[in-house]
Every structure is written in structure tokens, then in C-alpha cells.
DSSP file (Angstrom, degrees, kcal/mol; ACC not computed):
  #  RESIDUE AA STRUCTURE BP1 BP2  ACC     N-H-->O    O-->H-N    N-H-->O    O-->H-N    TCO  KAPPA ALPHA  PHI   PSI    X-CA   Y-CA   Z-CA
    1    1 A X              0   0    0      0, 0.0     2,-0.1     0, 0.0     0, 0.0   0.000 360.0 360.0 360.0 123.1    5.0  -10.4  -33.8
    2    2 A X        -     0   0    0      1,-0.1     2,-0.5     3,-0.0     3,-0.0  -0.494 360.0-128.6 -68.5 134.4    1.3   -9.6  -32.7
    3    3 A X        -     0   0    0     -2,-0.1    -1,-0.1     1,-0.1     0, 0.0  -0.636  34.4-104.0 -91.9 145.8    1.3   -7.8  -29.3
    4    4 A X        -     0   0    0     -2,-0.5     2,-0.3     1,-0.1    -1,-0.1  -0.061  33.5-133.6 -72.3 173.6   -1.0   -9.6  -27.2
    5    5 A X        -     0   0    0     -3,-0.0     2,-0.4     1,-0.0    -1,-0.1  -0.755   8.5-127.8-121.3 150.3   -4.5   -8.1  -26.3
    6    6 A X        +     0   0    0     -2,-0.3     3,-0.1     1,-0.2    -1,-0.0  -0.624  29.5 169.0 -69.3 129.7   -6.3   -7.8  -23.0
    7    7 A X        +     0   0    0      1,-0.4     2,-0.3    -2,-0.4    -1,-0.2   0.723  65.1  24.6-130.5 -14.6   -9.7   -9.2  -23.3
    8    8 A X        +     0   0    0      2,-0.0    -1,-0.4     3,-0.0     2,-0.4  -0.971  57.5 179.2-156.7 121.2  -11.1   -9.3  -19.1
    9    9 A X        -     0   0    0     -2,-0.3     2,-0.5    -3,-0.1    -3,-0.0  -0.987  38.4-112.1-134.2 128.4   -9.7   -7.0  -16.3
   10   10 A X        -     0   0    0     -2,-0.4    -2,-0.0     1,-0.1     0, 0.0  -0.408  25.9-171.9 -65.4 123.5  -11.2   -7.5  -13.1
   11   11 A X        +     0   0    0     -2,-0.5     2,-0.4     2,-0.0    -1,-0.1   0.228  54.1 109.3 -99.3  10.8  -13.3   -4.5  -12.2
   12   12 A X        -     0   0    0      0, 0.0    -2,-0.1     0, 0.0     3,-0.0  -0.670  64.3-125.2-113.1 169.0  -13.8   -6.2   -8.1
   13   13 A X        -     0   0    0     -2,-0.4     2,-0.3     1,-0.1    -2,-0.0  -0.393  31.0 -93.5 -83.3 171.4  -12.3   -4.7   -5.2
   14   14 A X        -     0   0    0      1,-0.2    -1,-0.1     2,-0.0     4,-0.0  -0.649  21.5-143.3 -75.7 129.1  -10.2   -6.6   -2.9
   15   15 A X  S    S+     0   0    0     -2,-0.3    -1,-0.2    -3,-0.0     2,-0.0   0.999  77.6  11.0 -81.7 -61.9  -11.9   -8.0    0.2
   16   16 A X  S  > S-     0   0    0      1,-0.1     4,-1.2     4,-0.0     5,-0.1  -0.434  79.4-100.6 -99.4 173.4   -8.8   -7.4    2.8
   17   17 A X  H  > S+     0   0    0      2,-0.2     4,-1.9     3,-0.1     5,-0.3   0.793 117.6  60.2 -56.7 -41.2   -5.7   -5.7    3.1
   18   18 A X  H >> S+     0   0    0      2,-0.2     4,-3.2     1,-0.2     3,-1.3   0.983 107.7  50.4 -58.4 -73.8   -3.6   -8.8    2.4
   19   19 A X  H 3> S+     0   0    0      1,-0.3     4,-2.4     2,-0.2    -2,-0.2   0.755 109.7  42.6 -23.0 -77.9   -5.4   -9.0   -1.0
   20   20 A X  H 3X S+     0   0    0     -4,-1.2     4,-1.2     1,-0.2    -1,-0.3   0.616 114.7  57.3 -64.6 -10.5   -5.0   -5.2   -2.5
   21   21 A X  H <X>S+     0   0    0     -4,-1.9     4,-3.0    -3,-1.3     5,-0.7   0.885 105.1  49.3 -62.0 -38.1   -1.4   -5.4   -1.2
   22   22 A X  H  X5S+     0   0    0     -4,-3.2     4,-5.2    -5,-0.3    -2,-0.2   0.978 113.0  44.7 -33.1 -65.9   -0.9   -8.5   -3.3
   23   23 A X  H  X5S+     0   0    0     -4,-2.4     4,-2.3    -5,-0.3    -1,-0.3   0.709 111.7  57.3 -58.8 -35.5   -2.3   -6.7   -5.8
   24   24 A X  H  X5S+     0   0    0     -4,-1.2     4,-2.7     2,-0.2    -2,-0.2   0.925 109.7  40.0 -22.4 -71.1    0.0   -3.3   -5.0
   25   25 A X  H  X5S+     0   0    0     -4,-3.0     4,-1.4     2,-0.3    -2,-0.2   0.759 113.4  56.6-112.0 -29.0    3.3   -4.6   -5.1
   26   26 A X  H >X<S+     0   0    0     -4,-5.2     3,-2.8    -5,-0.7     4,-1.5   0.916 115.4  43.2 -56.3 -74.7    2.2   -7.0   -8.7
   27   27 A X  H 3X S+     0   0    0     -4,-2.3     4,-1.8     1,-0.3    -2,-0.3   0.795 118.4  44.8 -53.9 -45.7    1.2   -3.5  -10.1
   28   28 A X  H 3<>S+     0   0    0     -4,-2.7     5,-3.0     2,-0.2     4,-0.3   0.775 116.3  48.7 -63.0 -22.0    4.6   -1.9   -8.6
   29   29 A X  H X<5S+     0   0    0     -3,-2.8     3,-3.4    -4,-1.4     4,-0.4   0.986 109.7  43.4 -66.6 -68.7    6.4   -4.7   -9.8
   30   30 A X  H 3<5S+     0   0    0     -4,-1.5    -2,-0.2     1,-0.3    -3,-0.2   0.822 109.5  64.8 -66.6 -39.6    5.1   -4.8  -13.4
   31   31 A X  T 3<5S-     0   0    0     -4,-1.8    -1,-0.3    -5,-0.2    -2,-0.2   0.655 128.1 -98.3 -70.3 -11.4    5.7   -0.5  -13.2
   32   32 A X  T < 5 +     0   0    0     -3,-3.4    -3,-0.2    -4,-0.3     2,-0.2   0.646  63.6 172.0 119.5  18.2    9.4   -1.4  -12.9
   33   33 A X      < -     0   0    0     -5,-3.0     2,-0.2    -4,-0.4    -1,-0.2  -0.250  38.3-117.6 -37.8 106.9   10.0   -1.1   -8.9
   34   34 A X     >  -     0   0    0     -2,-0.2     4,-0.8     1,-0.1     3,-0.3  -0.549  25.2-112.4 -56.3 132.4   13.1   -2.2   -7.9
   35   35 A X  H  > S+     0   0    0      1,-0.2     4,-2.2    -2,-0.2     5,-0.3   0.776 123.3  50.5 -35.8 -49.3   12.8   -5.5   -5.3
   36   36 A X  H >> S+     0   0    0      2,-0.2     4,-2.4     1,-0.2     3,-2.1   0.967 108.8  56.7 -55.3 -71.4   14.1   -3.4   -2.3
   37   37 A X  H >> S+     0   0    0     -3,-0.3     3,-3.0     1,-0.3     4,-1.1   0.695 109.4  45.9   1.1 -90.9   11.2   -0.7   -3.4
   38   38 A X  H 3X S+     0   0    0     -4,-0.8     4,-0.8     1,-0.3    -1,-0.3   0.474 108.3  53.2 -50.7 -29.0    8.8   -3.4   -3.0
   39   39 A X  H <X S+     0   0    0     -4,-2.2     4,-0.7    -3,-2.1    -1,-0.3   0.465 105.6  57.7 -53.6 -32.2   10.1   -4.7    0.4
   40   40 A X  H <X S+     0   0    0     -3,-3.0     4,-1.5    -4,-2.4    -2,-0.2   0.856 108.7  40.1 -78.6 -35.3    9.8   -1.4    1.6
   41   41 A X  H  X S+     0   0    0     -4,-1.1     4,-1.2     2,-0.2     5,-0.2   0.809 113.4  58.7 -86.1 -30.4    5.9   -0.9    0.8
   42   42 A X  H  X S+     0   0    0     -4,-0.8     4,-3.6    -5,-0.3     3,-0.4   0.957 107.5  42.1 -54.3 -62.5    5.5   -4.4    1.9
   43   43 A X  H  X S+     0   0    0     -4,-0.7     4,-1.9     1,-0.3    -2,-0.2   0.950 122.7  46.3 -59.4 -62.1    7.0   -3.8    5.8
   44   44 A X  H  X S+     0   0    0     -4,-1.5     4,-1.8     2,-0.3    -1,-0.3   0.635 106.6  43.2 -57.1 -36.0    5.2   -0.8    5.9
   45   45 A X  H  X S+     0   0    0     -4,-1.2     4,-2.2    -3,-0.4     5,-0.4   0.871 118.0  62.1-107.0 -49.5    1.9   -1.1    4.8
   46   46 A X  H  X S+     0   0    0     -4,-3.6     4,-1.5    -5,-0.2     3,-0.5   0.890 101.5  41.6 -12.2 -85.9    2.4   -4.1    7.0
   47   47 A X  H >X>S+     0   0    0     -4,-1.9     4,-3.1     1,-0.3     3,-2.1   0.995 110.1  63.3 -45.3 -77.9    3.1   -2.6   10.2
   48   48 A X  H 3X5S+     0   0    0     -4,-1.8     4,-0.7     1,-0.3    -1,-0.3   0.754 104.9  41.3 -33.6 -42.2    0.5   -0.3    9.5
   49   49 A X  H 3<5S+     0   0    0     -4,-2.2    -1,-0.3    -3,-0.5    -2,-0.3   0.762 110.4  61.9 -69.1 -30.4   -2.1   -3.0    9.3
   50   50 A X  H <<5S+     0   0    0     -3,-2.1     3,-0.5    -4,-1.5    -1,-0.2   0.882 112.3  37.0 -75.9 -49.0   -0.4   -4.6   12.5
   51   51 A X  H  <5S+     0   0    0     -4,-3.1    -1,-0.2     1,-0.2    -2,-0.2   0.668 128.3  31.4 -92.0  -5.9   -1.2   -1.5   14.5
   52   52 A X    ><< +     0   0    0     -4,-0.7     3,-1.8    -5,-0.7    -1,-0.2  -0.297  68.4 163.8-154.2  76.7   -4.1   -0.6   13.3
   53   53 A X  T 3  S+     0   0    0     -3,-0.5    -1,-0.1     1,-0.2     3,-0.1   0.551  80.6  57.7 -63.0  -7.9   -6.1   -4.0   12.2
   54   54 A X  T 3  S+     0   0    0      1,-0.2     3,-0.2     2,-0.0    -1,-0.2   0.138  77.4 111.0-107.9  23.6   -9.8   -2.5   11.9
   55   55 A X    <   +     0   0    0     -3,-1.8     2,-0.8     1,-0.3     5,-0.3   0.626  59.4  78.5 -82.0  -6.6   -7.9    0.1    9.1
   56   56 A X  S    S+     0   0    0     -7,-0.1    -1,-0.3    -3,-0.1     2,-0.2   0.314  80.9  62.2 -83.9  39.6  -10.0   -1.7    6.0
   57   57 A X  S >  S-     0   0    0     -2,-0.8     3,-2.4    -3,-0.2    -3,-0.0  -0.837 111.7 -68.3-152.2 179.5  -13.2   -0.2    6.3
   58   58 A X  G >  S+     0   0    0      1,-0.3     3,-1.2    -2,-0.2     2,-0.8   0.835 122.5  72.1 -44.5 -80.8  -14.2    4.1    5.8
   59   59 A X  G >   +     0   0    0      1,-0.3     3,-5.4     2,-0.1    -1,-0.3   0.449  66.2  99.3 -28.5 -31.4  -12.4    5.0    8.8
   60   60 A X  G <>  +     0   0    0     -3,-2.4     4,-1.9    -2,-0.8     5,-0.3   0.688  68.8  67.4 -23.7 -47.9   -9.1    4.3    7.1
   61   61 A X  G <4 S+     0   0    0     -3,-1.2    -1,-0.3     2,-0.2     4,-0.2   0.632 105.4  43.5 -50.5 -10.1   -8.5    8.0    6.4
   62   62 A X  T X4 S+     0   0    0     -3,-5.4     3,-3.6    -4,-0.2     4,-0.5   0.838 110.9  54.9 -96.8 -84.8   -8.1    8.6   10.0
   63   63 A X  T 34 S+     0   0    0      1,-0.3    -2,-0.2     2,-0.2    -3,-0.2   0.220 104.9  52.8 -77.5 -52.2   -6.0    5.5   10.5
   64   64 A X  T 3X S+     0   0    0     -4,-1.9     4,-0.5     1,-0.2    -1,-0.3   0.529 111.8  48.3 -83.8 -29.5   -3.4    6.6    7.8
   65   65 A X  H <> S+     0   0    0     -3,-3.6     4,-0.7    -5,-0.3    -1,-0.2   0.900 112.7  45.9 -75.9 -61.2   -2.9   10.0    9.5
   66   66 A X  H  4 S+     0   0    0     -4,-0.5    -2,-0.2     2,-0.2    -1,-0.2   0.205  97.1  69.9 -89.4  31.3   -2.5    8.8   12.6
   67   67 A X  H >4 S+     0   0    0     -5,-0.2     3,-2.5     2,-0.1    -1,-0.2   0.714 105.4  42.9 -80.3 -87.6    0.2    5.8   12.0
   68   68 A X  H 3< S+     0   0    0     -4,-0.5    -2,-0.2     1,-0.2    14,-0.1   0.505 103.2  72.4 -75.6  19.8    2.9    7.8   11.2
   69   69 A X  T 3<  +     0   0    0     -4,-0.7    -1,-0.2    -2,-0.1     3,-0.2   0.299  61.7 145.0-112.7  33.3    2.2   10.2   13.9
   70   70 A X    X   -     0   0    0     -3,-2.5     3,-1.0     1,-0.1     2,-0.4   0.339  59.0 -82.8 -35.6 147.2    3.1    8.4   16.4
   71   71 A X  T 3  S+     0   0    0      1,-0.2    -1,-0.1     3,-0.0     3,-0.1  -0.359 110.4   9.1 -65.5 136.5    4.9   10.1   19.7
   72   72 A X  T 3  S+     0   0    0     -2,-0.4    -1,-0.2     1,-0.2    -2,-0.1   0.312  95.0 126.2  91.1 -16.1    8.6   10.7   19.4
   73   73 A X    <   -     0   0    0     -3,-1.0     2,-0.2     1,-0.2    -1,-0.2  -0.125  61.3-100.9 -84.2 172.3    9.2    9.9   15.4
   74   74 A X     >  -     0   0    0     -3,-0.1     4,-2.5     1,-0.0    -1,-0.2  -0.415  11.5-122.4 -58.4 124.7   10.6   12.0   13.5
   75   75 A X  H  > S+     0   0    0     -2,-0.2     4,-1.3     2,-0.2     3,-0.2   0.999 122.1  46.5 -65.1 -48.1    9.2   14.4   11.0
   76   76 A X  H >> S+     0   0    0      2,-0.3     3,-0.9     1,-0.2     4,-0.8   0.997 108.0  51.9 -34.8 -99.1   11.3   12.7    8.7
   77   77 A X  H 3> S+     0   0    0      1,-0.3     4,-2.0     2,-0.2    -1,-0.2   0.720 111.9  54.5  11.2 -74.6   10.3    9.3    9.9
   78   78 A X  H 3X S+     0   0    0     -4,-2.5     4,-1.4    -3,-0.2    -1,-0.3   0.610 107.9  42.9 -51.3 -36.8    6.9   10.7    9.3
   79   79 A X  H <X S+     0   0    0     -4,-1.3     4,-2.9    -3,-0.9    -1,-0.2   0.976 110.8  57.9 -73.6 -69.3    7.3   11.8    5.9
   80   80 A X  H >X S+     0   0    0     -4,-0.8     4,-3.7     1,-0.3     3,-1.7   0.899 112.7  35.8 -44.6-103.2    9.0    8.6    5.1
   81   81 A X  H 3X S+     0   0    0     -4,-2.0     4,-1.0     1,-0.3     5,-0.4   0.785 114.5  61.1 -38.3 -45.4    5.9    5.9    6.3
   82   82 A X  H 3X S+     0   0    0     -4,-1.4     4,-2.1    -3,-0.2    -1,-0.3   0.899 100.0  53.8 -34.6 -49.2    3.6    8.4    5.0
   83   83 A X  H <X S+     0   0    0     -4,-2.9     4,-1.0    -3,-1.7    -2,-0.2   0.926 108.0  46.9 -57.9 -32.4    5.2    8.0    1.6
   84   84 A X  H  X S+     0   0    0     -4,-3.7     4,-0.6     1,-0.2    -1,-0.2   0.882 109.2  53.6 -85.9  -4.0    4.7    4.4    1.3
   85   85 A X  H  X S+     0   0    0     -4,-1.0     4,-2.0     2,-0.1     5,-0.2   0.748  98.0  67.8 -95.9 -35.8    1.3    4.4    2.4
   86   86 A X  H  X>S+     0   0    0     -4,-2.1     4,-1.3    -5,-0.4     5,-0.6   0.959 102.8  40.0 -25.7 -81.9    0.0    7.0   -0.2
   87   87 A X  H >X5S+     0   0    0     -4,-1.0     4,-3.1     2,-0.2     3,-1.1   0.955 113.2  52.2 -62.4 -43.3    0.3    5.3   -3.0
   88   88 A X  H 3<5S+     0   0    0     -4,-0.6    -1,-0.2     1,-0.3    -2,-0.2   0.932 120.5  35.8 -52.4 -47.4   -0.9    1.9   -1.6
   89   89 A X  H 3<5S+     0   0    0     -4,-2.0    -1,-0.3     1,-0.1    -2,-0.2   0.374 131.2  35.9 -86.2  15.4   -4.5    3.7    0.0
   90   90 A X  H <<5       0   0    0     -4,-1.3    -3,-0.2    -3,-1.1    -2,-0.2   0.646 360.0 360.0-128.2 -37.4   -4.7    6.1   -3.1
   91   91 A X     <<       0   0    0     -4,-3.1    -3,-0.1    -5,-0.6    -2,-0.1   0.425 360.0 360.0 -49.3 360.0   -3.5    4.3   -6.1
């Protein structure tokens, strides 16, 4: 059995957030994420976009810091919502 060959990957960026999440959590899927995994990057990177809707454009880098440093969390907390937003703006 021939394995099959790639012949066109789209090289354009994703116009919104909704979009490169899409695209996120197919690429986390296909890397072998477990569902819950993928439910988790989803709510988050959610909520982030929910608090901070003007986060798709340069500015982001501020936006990303200051989500999970909200008053009152948790360092933990903080660590936690940090993680899932890493990979999603960095990947």
C-alpha cells in the first residue's frame, strides 16, 4: 500500500479567532489529543476571546498576559489558562 502524498497546504492565515481555533484543535486532534484535551483549549481560548474581543490584531501579546492575570486567581489558575493559550497564539 502506497502512502498517500500531500500535493497543496494552505500557506494563508486565518482571518478571525474562530477560524485558527478551528484549525488548533484539527491540528491537536490529528497530534493525538485526547477529546477532554481539546475541550479544554476550546473553553479557554474561548473565554479569552470573550473578555478580550479586539485580541486578533498585534496587540494580542498584551492581551494574553493580561487574561490570566486577572485579580484574585490563583497562581496556579494562572499557570493553568496560560498553558492553554501558549500553544494556540504560538503554535
Amino acid at each position: 500500500m502506497q502512502a498517500a502524498r500531500i500535493t497543496h497546504i494552505s500557506q494563508r492565515a486565518p482571518e478571525t479567532w474562530q477560524e485558527a481555533m478551528e484549525r488548533f484543535l484539527r491540528w491537536k486532534t490529528a497530534q493525538g489529543c485526547a477529546p477532554r484535551t481539546i475541550r479544554w483549549y476550546g473553553e479557554i481560548v474561548e473565554t479569552f476571546f470573550s473578555w478580550f474581543p479586539t485580541a486578533w490584531s498585534p496587540v494580542c501579546k498584551d492581551c494574553l498576559f493580561a487574561f490570566p492575570s486577572q485579580d484574585g486567581i490563583s497562581p496556579t489558575t494562572y499557570n493553568v489558562q496560560l498553558r492553554a493559550l501558549r500553544p494556540f497564539c504560538v503554535e
